[in-house]
PQR file with spaces between the fields and no chain letter, atoms N, CA, C, O and H, PARSE charges and radii, in Angstrom:
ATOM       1  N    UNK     1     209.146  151.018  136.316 -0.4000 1.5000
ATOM       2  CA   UNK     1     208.139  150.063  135.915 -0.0000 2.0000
ATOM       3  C    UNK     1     208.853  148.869  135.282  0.5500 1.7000
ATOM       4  O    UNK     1     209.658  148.856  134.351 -0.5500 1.4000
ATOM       5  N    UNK     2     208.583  148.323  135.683 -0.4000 1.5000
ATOM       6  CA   UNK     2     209.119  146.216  134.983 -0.0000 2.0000
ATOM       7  C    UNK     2     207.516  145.918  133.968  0.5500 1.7000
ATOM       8  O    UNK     2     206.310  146.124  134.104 -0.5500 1.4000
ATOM       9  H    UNK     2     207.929  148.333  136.439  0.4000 1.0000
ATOM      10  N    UNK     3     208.267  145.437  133.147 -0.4000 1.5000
ATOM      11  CA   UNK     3     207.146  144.873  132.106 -0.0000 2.0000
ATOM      12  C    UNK     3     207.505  143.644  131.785  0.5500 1.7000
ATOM      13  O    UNK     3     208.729  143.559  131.681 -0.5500 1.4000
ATOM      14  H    UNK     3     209.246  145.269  133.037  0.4000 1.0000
ATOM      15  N    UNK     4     206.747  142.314  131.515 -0.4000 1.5000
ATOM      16  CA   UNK     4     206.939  141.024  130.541 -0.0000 2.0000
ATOM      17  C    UNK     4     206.790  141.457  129.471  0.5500 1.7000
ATOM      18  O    UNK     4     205.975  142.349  129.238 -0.5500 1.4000
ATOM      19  H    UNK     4     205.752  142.383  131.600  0.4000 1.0000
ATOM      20  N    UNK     5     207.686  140.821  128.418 -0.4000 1.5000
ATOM      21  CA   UNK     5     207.596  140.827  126.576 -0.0000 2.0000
ATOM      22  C    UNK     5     207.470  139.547  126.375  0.5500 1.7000
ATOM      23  O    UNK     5     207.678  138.541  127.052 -0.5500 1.4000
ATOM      24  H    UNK     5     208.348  140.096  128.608  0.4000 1.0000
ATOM      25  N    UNK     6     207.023  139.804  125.128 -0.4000 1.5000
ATOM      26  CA   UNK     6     206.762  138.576  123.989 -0.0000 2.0000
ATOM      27  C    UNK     6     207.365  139.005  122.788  0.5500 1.7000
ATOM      28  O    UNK     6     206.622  139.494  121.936 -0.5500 1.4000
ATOM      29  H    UNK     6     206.854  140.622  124.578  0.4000 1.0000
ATOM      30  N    UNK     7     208.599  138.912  122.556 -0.4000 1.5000
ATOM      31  CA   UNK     7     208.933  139.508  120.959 -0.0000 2.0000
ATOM      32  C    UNK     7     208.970  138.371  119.484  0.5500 1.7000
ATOM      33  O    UNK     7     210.068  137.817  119.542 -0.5500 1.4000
ATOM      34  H    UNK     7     209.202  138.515  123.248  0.4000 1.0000
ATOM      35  N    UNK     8     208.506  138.062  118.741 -0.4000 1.5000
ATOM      36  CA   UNK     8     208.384  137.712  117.227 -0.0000 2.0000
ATOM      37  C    UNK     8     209.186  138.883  116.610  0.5500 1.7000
ATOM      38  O    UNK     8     208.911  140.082  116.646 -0.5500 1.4000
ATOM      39  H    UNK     8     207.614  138.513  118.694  0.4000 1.0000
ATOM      40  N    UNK     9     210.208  138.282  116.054 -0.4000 1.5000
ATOM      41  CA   UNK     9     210.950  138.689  115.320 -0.0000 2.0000
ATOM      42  C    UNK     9     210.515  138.377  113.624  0.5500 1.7000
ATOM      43  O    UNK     9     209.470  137.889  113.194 -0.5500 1.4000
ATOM      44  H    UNK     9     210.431  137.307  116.025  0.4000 1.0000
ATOM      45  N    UNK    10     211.812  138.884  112.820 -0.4000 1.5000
ATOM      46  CA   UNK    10     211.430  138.671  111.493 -0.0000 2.0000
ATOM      47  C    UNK    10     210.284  138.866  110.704  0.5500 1.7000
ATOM      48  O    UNK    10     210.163  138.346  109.595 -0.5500 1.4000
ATOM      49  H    UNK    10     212.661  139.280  113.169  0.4000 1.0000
ATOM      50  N    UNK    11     209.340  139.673  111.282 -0.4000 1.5000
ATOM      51  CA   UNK    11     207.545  140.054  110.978 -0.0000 2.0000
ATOM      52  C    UNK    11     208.291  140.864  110.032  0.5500 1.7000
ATOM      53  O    UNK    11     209.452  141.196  109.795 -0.5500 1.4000
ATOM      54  H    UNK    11     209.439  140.095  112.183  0.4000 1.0000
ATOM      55  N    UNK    12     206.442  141.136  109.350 -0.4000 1.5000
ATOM      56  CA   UNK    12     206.657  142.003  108.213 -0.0000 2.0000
ATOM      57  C    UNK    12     206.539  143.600  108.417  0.5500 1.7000
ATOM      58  O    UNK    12     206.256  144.420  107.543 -0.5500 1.4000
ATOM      59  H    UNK    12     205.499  140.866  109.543  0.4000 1.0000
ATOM      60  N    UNK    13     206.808  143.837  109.711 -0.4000 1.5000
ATOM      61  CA   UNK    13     206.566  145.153  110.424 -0.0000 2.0000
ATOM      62  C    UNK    13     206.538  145.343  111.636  0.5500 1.7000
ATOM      63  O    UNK    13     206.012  144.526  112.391 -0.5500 1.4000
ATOM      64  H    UNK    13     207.038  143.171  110.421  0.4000 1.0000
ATOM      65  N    UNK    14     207.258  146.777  112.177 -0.4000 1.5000
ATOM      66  CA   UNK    14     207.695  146.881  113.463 -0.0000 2.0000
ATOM      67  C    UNK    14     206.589  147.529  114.133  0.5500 1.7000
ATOM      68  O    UNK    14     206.075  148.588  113.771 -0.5500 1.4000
ATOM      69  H    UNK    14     207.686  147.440  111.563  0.4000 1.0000
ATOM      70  N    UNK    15     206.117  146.540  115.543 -0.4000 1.5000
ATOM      71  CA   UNK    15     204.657  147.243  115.798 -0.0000 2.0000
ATOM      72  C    UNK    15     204.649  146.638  117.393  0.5500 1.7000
ATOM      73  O    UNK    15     205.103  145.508  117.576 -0.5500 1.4000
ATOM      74  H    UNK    15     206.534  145.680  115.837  0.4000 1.0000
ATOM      75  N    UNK    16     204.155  147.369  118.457 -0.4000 1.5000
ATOM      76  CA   UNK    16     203.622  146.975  119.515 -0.0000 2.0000
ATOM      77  C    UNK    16     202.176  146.590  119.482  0.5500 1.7000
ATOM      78  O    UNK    16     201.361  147.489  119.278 -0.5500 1.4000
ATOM      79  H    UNK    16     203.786  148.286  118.308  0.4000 1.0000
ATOM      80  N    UNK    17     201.756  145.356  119.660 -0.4000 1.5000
ATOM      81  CA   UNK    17     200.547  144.743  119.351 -0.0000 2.0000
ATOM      82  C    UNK    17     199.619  145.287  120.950  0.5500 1.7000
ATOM      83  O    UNK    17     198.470  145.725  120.896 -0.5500 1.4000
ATOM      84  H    UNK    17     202.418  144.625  119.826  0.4000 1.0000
ATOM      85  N    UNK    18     200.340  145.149  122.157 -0.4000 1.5000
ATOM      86  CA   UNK    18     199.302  145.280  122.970 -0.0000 2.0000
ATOM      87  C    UNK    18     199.656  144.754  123.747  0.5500 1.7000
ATOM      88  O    UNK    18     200.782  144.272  123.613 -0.5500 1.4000
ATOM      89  H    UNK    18     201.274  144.794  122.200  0.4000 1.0000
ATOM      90  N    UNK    19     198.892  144.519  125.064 -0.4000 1.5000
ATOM      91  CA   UNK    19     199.001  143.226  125.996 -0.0000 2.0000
ATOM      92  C    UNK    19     197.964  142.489  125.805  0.5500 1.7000
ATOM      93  O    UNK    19     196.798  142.717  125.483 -0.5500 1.4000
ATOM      94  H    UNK    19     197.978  144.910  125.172  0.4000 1.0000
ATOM      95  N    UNK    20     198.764  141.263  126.134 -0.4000 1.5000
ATOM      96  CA   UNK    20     197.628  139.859  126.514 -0.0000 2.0000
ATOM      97  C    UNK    20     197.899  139.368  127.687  0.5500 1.7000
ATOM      98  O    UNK    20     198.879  138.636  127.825 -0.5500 1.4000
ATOM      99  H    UNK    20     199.711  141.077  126.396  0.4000 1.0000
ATOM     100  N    UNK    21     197.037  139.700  128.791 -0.4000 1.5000
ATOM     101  CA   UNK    21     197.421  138.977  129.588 -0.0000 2.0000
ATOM     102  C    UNK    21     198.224  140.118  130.539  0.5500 1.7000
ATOM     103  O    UNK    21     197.701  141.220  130.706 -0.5500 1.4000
ATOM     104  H    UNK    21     196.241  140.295  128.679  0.4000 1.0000
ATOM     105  N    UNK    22     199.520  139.789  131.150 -0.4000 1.5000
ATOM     106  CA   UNK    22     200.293  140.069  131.803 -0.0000 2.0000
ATOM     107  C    UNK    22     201.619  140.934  130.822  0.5500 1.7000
ATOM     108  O    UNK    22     202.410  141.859  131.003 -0.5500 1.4000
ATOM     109  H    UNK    22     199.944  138.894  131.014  0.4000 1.0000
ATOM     110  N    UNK    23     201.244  139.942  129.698 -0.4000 1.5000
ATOM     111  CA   UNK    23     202.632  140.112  128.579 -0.0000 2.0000
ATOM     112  C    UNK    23     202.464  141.023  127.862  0.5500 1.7000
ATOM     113  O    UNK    23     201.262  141.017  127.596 -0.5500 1.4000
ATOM     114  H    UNK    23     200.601  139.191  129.551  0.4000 1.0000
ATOM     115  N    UNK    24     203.035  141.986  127.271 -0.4000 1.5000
ATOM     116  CA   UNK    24     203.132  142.809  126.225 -0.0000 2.0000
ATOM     117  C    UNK    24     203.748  142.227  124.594  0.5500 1.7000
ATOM     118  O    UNK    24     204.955  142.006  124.497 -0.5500 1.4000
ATOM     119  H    UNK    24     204.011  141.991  127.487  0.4000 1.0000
ATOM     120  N    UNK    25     203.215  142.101  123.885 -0.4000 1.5000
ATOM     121  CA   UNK    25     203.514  141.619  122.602 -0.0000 2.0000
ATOM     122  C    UNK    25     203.989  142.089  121.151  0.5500 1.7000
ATOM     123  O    UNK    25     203.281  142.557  120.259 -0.5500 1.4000
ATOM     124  H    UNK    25     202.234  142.280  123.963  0.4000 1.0000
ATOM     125  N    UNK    26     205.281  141.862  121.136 -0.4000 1.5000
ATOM     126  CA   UNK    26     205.870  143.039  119.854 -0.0000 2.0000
ATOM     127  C    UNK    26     206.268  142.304  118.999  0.5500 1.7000
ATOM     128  O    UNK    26     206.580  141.153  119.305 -0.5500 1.4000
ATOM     129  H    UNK    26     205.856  141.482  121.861  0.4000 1.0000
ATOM     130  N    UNK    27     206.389  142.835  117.459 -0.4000 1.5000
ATOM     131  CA   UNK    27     206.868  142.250  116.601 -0.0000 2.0000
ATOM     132  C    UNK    27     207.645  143.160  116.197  0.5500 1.7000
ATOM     133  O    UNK    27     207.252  144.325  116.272 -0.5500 1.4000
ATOM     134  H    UNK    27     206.136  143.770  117.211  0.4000 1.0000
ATOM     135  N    UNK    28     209.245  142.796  115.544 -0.4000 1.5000
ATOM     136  CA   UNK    28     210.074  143.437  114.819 -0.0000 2.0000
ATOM     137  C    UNK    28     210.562  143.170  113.784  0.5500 1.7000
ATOM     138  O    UNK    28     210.784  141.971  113.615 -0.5500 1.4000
ATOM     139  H    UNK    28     209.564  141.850  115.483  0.4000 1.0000
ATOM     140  N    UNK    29     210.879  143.971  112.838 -0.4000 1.5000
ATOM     141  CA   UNK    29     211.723  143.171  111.687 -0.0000 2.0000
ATOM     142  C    UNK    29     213.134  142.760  111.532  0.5500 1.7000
ATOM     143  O    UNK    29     213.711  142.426  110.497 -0.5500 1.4000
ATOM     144  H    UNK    29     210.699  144.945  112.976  0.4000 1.0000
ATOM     145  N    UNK    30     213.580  142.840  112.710 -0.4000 1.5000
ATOM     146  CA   UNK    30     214.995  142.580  112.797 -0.0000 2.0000
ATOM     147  C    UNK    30     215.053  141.091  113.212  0.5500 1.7000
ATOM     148  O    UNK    30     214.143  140.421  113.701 -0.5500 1.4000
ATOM     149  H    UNK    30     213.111  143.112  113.550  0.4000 1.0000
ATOM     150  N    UNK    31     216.205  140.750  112.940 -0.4000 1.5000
ATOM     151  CA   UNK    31     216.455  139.088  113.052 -0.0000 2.0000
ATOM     152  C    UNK    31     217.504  139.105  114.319  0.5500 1.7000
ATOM     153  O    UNK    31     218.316  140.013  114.496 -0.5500 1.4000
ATOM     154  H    UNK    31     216.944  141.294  112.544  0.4000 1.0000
ATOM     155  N    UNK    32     217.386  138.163  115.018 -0.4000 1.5000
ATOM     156  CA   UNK    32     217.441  137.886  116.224 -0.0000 2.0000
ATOM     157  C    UNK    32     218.946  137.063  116.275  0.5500 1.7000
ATOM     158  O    UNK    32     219.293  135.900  116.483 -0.5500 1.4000
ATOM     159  H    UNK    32     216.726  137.426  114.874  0.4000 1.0000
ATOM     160  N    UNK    33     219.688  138.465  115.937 -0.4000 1.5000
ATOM     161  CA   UNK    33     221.636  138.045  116.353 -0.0000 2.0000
ATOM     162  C    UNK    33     222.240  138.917  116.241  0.5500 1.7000
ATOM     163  O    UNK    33     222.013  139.740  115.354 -0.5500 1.4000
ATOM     164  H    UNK    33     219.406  139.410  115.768  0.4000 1.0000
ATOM     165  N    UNK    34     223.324  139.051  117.197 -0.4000 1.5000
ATOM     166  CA   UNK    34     224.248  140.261  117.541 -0.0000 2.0000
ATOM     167  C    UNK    34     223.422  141.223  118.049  0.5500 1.7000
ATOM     168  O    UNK    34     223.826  142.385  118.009 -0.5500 1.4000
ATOM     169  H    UNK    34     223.509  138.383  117.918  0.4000 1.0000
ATOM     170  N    UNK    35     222.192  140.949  118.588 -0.4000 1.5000
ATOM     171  CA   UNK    35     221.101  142.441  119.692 -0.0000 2.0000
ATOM     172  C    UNK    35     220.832  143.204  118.874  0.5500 1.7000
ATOM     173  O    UNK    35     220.960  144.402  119.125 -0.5500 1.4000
ATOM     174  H    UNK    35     221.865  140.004  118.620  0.4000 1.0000
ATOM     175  N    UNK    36     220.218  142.631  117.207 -0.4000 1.5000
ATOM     176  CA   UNK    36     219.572  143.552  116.647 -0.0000 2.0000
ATOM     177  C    UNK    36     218.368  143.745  117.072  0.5500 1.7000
ATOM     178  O    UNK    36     217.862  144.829  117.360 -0.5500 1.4000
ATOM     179  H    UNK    36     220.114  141.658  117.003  0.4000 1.0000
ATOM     180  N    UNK    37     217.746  142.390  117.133 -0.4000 1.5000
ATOM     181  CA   UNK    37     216.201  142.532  118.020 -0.0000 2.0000
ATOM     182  C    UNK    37     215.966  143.204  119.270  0.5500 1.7000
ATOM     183  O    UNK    37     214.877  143.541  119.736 -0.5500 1.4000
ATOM     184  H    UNK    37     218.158  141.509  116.899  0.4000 1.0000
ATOM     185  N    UNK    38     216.996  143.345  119.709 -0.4000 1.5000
ATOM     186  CA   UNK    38     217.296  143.424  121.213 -0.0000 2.0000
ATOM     187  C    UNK    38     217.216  145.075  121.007  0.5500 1.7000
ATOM     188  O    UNK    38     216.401  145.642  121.735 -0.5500 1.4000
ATOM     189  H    UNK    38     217.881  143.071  119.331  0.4000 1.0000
ATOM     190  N    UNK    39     217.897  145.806  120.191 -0.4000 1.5000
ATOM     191  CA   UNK    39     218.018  147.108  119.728 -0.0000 2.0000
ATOM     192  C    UNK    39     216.635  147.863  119.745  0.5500 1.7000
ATOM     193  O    UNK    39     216.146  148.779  120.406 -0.5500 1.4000
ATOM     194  H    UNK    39     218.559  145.346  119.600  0.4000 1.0000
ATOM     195  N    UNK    40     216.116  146.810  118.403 -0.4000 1.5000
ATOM     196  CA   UNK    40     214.674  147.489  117.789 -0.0000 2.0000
ATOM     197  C    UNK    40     214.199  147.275  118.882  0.5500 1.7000
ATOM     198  O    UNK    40     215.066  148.042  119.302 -0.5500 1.4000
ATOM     199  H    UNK    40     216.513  146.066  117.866  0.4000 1.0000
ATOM     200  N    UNK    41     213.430  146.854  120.169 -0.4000 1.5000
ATOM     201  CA   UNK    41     212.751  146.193  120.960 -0.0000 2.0000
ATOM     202  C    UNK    41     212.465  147.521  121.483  0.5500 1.7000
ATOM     203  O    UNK    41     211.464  148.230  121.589 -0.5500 1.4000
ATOM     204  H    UNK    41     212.726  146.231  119.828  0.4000 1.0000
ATOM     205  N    UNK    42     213.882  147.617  121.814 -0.4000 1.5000
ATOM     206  CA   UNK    42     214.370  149.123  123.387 -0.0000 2.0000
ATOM     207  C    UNK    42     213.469  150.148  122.406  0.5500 1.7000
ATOM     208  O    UNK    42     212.626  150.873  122.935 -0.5500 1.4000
ATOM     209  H    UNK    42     214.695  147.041  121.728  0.4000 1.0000
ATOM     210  N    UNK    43     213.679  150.175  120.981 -0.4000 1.5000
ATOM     211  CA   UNK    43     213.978  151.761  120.561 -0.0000 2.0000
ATOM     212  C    UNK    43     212.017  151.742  120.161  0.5500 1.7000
ATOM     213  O    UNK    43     211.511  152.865  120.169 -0.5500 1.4000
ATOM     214  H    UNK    43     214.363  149.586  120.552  0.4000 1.0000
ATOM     215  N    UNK    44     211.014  150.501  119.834 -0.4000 1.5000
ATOM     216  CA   UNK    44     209.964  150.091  119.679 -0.0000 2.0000
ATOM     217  C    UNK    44     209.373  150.966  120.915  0.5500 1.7000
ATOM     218  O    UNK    44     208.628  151.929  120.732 -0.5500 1.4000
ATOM     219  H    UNK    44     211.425  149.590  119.827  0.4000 1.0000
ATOM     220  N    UNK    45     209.901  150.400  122.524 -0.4000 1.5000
ATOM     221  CA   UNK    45     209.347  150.604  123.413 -0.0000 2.0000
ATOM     222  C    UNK    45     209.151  152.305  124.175  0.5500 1.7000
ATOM     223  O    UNK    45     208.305  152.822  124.905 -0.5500 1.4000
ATOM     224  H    UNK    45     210.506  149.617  122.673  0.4000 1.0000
ATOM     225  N    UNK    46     210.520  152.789  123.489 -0.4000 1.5000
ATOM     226  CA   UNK    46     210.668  153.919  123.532 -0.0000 2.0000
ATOM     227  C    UNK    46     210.027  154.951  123.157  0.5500 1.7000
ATOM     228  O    UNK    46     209.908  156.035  123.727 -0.5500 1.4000
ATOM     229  H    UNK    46     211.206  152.369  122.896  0.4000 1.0000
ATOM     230  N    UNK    47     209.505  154.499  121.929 -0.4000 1.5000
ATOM     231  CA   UNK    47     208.607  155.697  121.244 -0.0000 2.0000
ATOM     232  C    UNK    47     207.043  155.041  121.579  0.5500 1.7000
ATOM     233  O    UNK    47     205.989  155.677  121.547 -0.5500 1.4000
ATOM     234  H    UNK    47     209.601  153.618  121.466  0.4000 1.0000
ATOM     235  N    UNK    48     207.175  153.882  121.842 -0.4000 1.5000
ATOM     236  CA   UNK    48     205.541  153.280  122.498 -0.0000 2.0000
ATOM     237  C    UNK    48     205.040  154.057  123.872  0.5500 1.7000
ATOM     238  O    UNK    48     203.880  154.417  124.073 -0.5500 1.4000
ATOM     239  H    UNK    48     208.031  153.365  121.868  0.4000 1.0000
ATOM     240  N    UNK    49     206.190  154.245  124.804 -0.4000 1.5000
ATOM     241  CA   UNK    49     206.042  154.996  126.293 -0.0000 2.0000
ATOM     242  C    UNK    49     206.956  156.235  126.293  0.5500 1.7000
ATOM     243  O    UNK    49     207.422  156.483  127.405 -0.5500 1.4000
ATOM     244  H    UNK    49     207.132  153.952  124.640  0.4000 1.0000
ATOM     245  N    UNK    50     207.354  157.150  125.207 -0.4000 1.5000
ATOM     246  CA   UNK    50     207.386  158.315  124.817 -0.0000 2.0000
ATOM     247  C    UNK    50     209.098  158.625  126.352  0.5500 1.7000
ATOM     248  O    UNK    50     209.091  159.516  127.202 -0.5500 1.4000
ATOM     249  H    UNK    50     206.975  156.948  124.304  0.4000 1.0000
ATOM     250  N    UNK    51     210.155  157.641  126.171 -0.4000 1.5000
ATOM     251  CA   UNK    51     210.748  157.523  127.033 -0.0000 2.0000
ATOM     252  C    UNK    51     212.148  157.483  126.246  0.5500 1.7000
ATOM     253  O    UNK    51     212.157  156.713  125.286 -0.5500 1.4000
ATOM     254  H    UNK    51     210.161  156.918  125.480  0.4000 1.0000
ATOM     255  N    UNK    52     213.159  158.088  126.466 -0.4000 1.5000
ATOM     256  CA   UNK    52     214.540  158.030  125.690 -0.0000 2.0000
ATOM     257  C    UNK    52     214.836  157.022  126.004  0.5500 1.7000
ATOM     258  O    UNK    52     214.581  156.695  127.163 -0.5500 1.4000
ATOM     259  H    UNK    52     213.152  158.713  127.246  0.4000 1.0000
ATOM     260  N    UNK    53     215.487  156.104  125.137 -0.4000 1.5000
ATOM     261  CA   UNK    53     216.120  154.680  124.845 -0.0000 2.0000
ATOM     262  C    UNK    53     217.230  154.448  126.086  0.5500 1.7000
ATOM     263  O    UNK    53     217.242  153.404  126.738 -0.5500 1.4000
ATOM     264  H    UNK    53     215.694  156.369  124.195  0.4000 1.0000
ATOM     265  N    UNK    54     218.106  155.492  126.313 -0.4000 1.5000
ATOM     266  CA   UNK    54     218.898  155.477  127.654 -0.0000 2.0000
ATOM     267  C    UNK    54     217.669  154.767  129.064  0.5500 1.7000
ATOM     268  O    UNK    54     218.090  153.861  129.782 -0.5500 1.4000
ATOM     269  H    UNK    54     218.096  156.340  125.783  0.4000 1.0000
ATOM     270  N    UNK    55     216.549  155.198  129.222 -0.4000 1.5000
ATOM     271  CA   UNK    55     215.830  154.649  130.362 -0.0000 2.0000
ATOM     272  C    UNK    55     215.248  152.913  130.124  0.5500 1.7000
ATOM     273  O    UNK    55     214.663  152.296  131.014 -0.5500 1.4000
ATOM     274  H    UNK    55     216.207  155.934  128.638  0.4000 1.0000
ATOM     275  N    UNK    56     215.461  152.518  129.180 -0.4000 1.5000
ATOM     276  CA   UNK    56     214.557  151.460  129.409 -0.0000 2.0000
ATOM     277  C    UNK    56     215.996  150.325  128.900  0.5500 1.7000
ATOM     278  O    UNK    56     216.767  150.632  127.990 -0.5500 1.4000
ATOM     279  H    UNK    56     215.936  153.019  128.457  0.4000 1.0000
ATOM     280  N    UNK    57     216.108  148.963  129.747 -0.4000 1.5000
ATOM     281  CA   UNK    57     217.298  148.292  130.278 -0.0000 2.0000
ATOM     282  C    UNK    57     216.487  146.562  130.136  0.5500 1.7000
ATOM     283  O    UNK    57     215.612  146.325  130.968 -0.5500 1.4000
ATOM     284  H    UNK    57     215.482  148.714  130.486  0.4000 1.0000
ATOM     285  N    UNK    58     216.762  145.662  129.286 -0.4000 1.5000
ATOM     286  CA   UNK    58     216.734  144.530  129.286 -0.0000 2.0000
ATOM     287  C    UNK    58     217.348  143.706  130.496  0.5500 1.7000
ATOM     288  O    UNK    58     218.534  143.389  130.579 -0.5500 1.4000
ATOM     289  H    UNK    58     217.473  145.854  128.611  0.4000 1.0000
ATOM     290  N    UNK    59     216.394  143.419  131.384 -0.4000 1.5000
ATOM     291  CA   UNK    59     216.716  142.632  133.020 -0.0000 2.0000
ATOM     292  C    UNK    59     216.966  141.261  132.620  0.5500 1.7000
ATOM     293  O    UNK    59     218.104  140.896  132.914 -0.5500 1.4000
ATOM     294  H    UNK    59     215.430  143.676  131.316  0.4000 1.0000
ATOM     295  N    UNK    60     216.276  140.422  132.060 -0.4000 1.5000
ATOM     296  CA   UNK    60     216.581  139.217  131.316 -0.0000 2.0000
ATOM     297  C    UNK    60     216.107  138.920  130.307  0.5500 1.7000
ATOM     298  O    UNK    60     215.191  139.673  129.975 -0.5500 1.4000
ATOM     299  H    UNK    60     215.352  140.719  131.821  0.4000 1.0000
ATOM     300  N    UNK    61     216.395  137.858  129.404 -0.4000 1.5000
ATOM     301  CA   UNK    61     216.113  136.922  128.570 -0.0000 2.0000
ATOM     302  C    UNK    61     216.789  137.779  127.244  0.5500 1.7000
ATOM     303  O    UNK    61     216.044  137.689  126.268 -0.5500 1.4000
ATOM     304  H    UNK    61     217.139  137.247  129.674  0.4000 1.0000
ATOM     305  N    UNK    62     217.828  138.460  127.019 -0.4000 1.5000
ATOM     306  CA   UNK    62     218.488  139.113  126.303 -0.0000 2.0000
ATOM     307  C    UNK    62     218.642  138.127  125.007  0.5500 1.7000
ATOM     308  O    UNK    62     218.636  138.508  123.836 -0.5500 1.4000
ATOM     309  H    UNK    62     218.434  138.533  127.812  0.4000 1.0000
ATOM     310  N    UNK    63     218.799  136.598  125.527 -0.4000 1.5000
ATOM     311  CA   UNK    63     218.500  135.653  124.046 -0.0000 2.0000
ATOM     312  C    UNK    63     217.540  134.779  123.857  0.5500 1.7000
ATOM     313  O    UNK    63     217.760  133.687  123.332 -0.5500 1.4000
ATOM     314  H    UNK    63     218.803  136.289  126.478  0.4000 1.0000
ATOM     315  N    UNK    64     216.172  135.222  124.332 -0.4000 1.5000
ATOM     316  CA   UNK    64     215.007  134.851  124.684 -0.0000 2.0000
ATOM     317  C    UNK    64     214.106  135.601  123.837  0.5500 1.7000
ATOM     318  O    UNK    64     214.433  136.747  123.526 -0.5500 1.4000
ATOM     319  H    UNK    64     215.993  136.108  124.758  0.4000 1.0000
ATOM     320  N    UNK    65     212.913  135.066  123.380 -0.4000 1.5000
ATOM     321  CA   UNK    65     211.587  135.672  122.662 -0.0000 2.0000
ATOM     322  C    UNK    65     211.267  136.520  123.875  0.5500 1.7000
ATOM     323  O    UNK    65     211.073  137.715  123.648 -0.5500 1.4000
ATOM     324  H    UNK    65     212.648  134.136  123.632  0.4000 1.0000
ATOM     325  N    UNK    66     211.144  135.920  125.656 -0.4000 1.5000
ATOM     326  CA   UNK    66     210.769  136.178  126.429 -0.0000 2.0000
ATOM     327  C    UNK    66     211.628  136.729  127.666  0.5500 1.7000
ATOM     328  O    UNK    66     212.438  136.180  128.413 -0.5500 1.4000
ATOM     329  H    UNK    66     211.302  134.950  125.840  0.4000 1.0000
ATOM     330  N    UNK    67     211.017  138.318  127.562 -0.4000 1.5000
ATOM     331  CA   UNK    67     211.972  139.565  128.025 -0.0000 2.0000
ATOM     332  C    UNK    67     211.603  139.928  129.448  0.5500 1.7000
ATOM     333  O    UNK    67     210.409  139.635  129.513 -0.5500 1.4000
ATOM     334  H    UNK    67     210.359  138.764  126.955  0.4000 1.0000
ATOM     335  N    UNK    68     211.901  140.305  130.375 -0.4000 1.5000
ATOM     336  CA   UNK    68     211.834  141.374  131.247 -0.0000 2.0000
ATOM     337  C    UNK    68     212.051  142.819  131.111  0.5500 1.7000
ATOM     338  O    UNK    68     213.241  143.123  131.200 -0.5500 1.4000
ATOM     339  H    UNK    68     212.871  140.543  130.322  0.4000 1.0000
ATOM     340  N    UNK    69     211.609  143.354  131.008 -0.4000 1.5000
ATOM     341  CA   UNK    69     212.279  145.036  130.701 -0.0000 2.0000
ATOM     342  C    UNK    69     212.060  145.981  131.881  0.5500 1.7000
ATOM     343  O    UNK    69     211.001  146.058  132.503 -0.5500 1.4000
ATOM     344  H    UNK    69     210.643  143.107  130.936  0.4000 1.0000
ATOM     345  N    UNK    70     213.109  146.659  132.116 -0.4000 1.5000
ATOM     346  CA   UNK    70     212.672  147.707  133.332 -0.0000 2.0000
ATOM     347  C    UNK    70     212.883  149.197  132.720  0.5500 1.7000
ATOM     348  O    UNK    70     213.857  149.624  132.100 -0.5500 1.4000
ATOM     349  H    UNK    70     213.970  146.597  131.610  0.4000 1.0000
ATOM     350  N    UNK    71     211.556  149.928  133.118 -0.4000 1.5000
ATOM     351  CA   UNK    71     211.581  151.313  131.995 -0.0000 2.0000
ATOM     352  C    UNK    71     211.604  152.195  133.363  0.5500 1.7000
ATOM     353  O    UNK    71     210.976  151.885  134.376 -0.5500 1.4000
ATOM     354  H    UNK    71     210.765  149.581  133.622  0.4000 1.0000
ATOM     355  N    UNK    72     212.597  153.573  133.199 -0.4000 1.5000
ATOM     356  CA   UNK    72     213.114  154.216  134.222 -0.0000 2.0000
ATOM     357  C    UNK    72     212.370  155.685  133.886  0.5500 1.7000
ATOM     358  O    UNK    72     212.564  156.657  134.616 -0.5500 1.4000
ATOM     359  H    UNK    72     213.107  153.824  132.377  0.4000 1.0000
C-alpha cells in the first residue's frame, strides 16, 4: 500500500489525525533534522497500521512536510 502524508512537526503531541482528502495527516514532536521526524513518522505509522517498522519505507520527500510512504 502507498499512502500521501502531511507531517507537522514540533506539535505538542504525537498523533495520527486522520485523512483529509487523499492525505493522511500526522503530527510529531520531534523536530525535523538528522530523520528524527522521519523516525517518529515510520514508528507513528507502525503502531497506527499494527505493522513492524522494518515494513513501512519513505519513497519520497524524506526532507519534505510532504511524504510518500510505502507500507509492506
Amino acid at each position: 500500500m502507498i499512502i500521501e502524508v502531511k507531517v507537522s512537526t514540533k506539535a505538542s503531541k504525537n498523533s495520527v489525525e486522520g485523512f483529509e482528502g487523499e492525505v493522511l495527516k500526522i503530527k510529531c514532536t520531534a523536530v525535523p533534522e538528522k530523520g528524527k521526524a522521519n523516525e517518529s513518522v515510520i514508528a507513528l505509522l507502525a503502531e497506527y497500521y499494527g505493522v513492524p517498522k522494518s515494513r513501512i519505507t519513505i519513497l519520497r520527500g524524506k526532507t519534505s512536510s510532504r511524504k510518500t510512504i510505502q507500507i509492506n
